[in-house]
N, C-alpha and C positions, 0 to 999 in steps of 0.2 A: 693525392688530393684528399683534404681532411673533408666529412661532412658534416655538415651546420647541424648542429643539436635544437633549432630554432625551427617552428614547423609554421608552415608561410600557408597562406589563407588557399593559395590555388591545392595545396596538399591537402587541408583540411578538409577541402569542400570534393574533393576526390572520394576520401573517407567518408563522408557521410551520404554521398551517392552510393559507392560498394554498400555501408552499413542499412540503408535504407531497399536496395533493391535484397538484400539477404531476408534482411523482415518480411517484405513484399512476399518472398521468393516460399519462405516459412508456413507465410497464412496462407495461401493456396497448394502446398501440398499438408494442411491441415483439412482444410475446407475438404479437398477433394479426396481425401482421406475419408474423411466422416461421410462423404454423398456416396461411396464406394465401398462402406462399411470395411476399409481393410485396416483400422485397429479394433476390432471385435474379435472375440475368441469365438470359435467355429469350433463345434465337431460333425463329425462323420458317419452319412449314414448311407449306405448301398440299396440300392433300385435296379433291378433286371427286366430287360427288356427285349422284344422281339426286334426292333428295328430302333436305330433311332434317326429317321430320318428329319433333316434341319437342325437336329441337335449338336453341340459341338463343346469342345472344354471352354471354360471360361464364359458358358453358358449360363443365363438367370434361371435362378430358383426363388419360386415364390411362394410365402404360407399367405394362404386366404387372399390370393390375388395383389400382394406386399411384397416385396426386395426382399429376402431371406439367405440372400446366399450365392452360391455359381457352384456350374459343375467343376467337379476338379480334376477326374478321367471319364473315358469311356474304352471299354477295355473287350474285347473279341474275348469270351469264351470256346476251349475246345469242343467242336461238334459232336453232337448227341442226339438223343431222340427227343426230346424238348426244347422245339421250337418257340416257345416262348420265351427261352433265356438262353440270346445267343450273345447279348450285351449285359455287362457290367457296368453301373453309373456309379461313381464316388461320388456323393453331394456333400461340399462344407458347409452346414448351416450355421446361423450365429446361433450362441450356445444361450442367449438370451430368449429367445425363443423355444426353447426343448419342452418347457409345461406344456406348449399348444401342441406339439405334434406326439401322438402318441399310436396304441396298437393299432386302433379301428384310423386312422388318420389314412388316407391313400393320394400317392402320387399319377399323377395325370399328364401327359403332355399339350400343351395346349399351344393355340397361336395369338399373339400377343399385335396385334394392329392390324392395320393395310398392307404392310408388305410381308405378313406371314412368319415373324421371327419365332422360332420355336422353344417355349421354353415347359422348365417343367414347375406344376402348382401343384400343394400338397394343401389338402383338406384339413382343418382342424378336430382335434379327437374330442376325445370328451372324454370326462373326467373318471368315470367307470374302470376305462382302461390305464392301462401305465402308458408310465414316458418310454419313447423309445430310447435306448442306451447306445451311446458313440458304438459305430459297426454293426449298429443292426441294419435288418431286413426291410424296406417298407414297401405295403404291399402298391402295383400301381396297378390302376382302374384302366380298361379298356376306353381308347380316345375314338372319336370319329376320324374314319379316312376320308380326307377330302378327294386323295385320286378316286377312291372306288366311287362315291359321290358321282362325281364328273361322269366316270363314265356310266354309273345308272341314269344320269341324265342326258347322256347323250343319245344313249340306247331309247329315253322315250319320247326325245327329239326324231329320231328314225322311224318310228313309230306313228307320231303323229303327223310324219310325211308322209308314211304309204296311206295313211287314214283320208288324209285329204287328199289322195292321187283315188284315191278307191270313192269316194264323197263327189269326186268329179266325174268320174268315168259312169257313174250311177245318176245324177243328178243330167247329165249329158243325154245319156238313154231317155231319160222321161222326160226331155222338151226334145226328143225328137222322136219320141211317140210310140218311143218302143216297151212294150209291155202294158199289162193293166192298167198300171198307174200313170203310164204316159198316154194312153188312147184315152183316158181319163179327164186328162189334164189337155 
């Protein structure tokens, strides 16, 4: 069966739905490309850490509160007497950014909304100091624990129970006329 060399209008119009949903298909993995910073060239900088709890790869990195980057590992070091670096964080930052982050610069972990997502924000340095160079060290700043929080809070929750068990059991005594201040009263 020969094929017709002659291209019929239902064919055509085939072709320009494929040609059309390809363009479509183009500009959104552009779009989301650029909102995702993943044609930016990135380097690499290490942060150690005691814990990282809520952190995770593929985790936001942020300068001065801004999209910066994600984590790219988080890596178990072998156990030592320095409980302060039992983690390893690889951060890719965009490399557009490496003027602002420099020696005095420090990483943070911090929490990012209402439901607590953990990410890390790095301080901007100042010009005194140098730029950090791909594979350096940056240093990070002690963050607030919210468990230990909680539980300071709860401890003077407890607290101000036994205060008003103790407010009543005294307050009880002198309207009923026990002591000084109740024969008083």
């Amino acid at each position: 069966m020969k094929r017709s060399s002659v291209i019929t209008w239902e064919q055509l119009k085939v072709g320009v739905v494929i040609l059309g949903a390809l363009v479509v298909l183009g500009v959104a993995i552009y779009k989301l490309g650029q909102a995702a910073n993943l044609f930016h060239r990135r380097y690499e900088l290490v942060a150690y850490l005691a814990n990282a709890n809520g952190l995770m790869p593929g985790g936001t990195v942020l300068v001065a509160g801004q999209f910066a980057g994600t984590i790219k590992s988080i890596e178990f070091l072998p156990v030592d007497n320095d409980t302060t670096r039992n983690l390893r964080l690889r951060l890719g930052i965009d490399a557009s950014l490496r003027e602002q982050i420099r020696a005095d610069s420090k990483a943070k972990v911090r929490t990012l909304g209402l439901l607590g997502d953990k990410v890390i924000d790095i301080s901007i340095g100042t010009p005194r100091y140098g730029m950090l160079q791909p594979e350096d060290t940056i240093a990070v700043a002690p963050s607030l624990d919210y468990e230990a929080v909680l539980a300071q809070a709860a401890g003077a929750v407890n607290d101000m129970v036994d205060l008003t068990h103790d407010l009543r059991k005294l307050t009880g005594g002198i309207l009923a006329g026990e002591g000084t201040v109740g024969q008083l009263v």
